[in-house]
C-alpha positions as CSV (number, residue, x, y, z in Angstrom):
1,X,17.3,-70.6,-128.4
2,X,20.2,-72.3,-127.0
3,X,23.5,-70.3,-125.9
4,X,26.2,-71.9,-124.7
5,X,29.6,-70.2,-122.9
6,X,32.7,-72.6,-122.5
7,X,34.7,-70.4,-121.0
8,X,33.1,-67.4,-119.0
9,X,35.3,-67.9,-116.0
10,X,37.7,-64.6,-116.9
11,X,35.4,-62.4,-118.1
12,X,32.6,-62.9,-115.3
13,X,34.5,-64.4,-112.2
14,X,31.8,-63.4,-110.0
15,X,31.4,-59.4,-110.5
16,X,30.2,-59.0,-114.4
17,X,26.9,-61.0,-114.9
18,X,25.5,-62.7,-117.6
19,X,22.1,-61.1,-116.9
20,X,21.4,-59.1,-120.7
21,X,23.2,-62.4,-122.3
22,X,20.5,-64.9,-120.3
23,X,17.6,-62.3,-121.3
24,X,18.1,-63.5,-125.3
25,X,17.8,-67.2,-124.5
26,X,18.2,-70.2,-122.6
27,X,21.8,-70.0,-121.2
28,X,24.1,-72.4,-120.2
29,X,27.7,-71.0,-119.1
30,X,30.9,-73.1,-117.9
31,X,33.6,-72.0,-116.4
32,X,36.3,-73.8,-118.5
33,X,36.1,-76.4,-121.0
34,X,38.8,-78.5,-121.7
35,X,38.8,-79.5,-126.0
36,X,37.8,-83.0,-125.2
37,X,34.5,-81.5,-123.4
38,X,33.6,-78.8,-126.4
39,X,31.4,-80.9,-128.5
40,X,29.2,-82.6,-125.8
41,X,29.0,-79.3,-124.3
42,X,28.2,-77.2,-127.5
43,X,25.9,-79.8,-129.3
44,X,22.9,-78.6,-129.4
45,X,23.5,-74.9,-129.3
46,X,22.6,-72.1,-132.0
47,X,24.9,-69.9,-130.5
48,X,28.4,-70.4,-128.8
49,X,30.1,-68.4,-127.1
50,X,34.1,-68.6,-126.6
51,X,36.9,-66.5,-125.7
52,X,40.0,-69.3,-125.6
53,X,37.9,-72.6,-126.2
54,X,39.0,-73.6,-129.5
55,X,36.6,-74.3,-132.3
56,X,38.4,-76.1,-134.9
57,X,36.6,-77.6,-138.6
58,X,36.1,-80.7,-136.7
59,X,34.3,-79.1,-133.7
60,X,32.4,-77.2,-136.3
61,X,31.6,-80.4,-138.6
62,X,29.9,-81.9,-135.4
63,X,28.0,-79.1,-134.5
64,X,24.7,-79.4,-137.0
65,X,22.9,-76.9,-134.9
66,X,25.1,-73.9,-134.9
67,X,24.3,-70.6,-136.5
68,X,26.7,-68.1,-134.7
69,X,29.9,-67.7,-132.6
70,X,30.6,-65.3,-130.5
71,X,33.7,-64.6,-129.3
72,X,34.8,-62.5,-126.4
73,X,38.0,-60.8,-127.1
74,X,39.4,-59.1,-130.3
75,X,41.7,-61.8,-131.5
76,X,39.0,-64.8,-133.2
77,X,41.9,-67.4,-134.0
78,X,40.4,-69.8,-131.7
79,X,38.0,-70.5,-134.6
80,X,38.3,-71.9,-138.0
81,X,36.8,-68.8,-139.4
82,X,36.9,-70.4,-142.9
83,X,35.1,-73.8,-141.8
84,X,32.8,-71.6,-140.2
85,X,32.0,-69.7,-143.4
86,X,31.8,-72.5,-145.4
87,X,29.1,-73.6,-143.2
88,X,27.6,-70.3,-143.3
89,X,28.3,-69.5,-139.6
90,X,28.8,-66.2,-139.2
91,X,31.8,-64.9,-136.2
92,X,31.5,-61.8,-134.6
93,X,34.1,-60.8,-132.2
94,X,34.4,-57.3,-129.8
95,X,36.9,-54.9,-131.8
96,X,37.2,-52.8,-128.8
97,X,37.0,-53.0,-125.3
98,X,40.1,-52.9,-123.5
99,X,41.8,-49.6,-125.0
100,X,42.5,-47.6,-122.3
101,X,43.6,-50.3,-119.4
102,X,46.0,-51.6,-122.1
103,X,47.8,-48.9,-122.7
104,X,47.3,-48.2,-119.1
105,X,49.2,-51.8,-117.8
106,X,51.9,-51.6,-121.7
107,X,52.8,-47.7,-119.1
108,X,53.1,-49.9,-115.7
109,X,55.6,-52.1,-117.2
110,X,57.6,-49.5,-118.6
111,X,57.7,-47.7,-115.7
112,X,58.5,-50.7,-113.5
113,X,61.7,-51.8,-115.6
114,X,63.1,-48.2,-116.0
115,X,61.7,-47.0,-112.2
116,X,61.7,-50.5,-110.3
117,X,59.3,-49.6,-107.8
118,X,58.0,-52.9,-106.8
119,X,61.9,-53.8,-106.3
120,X,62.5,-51.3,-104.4
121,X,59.8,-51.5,-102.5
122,X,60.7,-55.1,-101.5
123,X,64.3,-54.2,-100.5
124,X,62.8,-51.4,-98.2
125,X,60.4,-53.6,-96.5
126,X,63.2,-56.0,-96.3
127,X,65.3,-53.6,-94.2
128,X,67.8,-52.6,-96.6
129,X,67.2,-48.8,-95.9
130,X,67.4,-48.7,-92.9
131,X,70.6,-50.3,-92.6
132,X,71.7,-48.2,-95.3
133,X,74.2,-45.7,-94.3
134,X,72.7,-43.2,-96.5
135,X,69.9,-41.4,-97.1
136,X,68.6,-43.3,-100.4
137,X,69.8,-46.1,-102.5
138,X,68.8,-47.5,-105.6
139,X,69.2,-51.4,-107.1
140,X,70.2,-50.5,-110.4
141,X,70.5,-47.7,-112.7
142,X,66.9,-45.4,-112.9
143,X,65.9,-44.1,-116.4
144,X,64.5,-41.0,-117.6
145,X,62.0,-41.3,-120.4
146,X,62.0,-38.3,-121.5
147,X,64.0,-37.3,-124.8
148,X,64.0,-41.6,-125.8
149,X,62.6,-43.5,-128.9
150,X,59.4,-45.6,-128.2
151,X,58.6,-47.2,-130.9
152,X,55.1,-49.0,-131.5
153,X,54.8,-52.2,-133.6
154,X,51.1,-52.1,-134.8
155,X,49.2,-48.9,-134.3
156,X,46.1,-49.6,-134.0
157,X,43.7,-48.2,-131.1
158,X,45.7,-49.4,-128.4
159,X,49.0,-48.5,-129.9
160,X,48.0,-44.7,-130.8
161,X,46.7,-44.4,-127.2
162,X,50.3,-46.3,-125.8
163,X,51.6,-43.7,-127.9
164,X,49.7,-41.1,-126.6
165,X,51.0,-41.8,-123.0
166,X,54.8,-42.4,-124.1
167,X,54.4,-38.9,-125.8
168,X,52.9,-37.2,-122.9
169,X,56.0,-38.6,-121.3
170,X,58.5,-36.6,-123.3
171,X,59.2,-39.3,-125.7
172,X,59.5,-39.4,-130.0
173,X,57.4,-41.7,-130.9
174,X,57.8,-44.2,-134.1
175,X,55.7,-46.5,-135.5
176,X,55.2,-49.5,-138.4
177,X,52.1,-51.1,-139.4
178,X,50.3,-53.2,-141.9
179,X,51.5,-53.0,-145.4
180,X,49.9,-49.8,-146.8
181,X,49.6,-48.1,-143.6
182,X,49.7,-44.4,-144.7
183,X,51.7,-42.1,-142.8
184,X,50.4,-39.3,-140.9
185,X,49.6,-38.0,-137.4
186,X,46.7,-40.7,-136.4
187,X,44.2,-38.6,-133.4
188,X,46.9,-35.4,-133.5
189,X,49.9,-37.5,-132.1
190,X,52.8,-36.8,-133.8
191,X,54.5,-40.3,-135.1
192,X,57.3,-41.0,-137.4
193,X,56.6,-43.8,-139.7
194,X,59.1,-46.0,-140.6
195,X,60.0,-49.8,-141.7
196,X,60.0,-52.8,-138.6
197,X,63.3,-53.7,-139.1
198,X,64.8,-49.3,-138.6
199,X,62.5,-48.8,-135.9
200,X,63.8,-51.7,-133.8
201,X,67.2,-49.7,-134.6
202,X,66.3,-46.3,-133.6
203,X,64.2,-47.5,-130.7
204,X,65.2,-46.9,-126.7
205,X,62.1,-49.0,-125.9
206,X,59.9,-51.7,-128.9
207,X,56.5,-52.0,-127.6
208,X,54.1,-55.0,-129.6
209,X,51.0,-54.3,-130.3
210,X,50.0,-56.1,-133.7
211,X,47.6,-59.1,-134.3
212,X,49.2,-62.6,-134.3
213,X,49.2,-63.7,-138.3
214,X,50.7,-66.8,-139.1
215,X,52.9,-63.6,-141.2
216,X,54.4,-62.3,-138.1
217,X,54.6,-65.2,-135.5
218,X,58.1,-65.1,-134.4
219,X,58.3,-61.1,-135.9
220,X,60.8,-60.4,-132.6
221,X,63.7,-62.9,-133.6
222,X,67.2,-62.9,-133.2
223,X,68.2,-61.2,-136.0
224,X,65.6,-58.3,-134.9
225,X,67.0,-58.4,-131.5
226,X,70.5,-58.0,-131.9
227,X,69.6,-54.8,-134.1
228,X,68.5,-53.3,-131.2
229,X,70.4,-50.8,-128.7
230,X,72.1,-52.2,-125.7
231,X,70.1,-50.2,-123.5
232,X,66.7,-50.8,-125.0
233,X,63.5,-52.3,-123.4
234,X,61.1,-54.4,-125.3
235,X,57.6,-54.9,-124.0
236,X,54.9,-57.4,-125.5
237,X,51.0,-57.1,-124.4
238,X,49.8,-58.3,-127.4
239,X,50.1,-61.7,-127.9
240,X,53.2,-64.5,-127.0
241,X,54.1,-66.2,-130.3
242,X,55.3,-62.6,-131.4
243,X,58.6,-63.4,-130.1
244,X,61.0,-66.0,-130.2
245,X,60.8,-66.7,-126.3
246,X,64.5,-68.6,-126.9
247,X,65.7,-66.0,-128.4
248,X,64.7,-63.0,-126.0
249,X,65.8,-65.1,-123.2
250,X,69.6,-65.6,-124.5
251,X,69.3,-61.7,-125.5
252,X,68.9,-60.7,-121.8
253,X,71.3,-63.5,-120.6
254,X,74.2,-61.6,-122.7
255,X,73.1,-58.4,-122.3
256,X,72.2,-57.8,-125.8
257,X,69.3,-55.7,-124.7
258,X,68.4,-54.6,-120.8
259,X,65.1,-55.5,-120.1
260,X,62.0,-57.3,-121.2
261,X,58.6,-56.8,-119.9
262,X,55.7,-59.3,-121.1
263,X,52.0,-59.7,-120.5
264,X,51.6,-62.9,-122.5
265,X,53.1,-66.3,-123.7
266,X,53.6,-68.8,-126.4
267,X,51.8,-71.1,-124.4
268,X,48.9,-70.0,-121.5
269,X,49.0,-70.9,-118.9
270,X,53.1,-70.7,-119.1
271,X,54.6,-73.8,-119.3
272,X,57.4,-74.5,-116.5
273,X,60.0,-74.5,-119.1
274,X,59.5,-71.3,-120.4
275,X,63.0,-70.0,-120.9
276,X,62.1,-66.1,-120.0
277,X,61.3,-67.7,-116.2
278,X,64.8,-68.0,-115.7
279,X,65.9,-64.7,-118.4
280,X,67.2,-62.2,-116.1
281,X,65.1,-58.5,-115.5
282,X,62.4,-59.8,-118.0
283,X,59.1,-59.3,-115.9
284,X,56.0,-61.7,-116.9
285,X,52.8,-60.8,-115.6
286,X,50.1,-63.4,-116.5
287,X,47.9,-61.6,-119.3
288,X,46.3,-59.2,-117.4
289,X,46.2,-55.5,-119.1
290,X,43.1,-56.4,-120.2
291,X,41.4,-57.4,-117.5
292,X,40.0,-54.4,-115.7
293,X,36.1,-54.6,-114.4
294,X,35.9,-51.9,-116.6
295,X,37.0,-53.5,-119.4
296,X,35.3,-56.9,-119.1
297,X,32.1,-54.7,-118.7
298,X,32.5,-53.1,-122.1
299,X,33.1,-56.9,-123.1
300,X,30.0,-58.4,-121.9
301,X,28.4,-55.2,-123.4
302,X,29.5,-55.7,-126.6
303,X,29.3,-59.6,-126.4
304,X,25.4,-59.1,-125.6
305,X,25.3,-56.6,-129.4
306,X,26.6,-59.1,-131.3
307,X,24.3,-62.2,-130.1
308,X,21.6,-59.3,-130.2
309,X,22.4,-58.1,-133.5
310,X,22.4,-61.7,-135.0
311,X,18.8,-62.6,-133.7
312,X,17.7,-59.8,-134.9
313,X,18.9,-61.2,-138.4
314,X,21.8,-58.2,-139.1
315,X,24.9,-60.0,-137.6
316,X,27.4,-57.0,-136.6
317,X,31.7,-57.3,-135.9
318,X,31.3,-60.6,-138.1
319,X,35.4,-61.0,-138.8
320,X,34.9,-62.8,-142.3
């Protein structure tokens, strides 16, 4: 039984093994795979195994030998999950893993845009305190949390326990979701429900934490952005094409809102002419808040079910 990993390099750069995964066949892992090397790489297999290599209907149609994909994150739009049904290829993903460092890294970049520790820590270091003629000094205004509006676009594990946190923080908490969402108090938090386009009204801070559909790609436009408060902070750790990246940039530019803090891009790596690279206090980290040994653990753990399950004839997490 063939099994083939194009990309393993993030999930297993040197300190998560692929031990349990090599135990249920004959393994072959590469770093990276570029979508020119995916077929010859793949052909062959039974099983692949894929986090960002992208396996397209004509990837699929040359691939006689496969019988399941496997793919290591939540998000599966890296495959054709339609071609791959036709053909009878079932695609499992890992619904959960990366919960708590998340929501753990969504809190860091709140805190750093309304705290601006790392700033400050630079200007210190850089001897601007003590040539200061007073006993502290601060950059730019410092903002208390406590007794704001953080409102949470998609709540789904990760937003109810980002909502958890902002709570515990002394903040109201809103929320919108998938049509038919009902309303209620999801694991005791309290949460008012409300429609997209009121909570980026009513919120001091919009934090993104949806899916990527081809419904909601550019769901943070313009229009949504000029709705919201002068003061108010937008932050996006789910995934880039959730905002119009033009758009946000121009919005900071003019002061439309004050901050921006992202963990992801249209594009990844980000291209050079990303206009946020030049947006003023928008801080881009390089899709990261997942990537905790802890979490990659869970990963591989969950990565090693789902090939498991599927030998074993009962495929489980199969997204269609």
């Amino acid at each position: 039984m063939r099994i083939v990993v194009l990309d393993g390099h993030t999930m297993n750069p040197g300190d998560n093994p692929w031990d349990e995964l090599a135990a249920l066949g004959d393994l072959e892992v590469y770093e990276r795979s570029a979508p020119d090397e995916i077929i010859e790489r793949a052909r062959g297999a039974c099983i692949v195994v894929t986090n960002k290599a992208p396996l397209d209907a004509h990837v699929l149609e040359a691939l006689p030998d496969l019988r399941f994909i496997a793919v290591t994150a939540t998000g599966f739009n890296v495959v054709d999950v339609d071609a791959a049904a036709a053909r009878g290829i079932p695609v499992s993903n890992v619904p959960v893993y990366g919960t708590e460092s998340v929501a753990q890294f969504t809190l860091a970049l709140l805190l750093e845009l309304v705290s601006r520790v790392g700033e400050h820590d630079r200007a210190v270091h850089e001897g601007a305190w003590a040539a200061a003629p007073d006993f502290c000094f601060w950059r730019a205004p410092l903002v208390e949390l406590a007794g704001r509006t953080f409102g949470i676009v998609g709540l789904g594990a990760i937003g109810r326990r980002v909502g958890a946190l902002a709570h515990a923080l002394g903040m109201t908490v809103l929320a919108t979701g998938r049509p038919g969402s009902a309303p209620g108090q999801p694991d005791g938090l309290p949460v008012g429900w409300c429609t997209t386009d009121e909570l980026f009204v009513r919120s001091d801070v919009v934090s993104l934490h949806c899916p990527l559909t081809p419904e909601n790609a550019g769901l943070v436009d313009r229009e949504r952005l000029a709705r919201m408060k002068p003061g108010a902070l937008l932050l996006n750790t789910a995934r880039g094409a959730l905002v119009d990246e033009a758009a946000l940039a121009d919005a900071l530019a003019h002061g439309v809102i004050a901050g921006a803090a992202v963990d992801v891009a249209s594009t990844e790596p980000i291209s050079a002419d990303n206009p946020l690279l030049r947006a003023p206090n928008c801080i881009i980290t390089p899709h990261i808040a997942w990537a905790t040994l802890a979490a990659r653990r869970r990963l591989m753990q969950t990565t090693v079910e789902n090939v498991r399950a599927f030998l074993a004839g009962a495929p489980i997490h199969v997204v269609r």
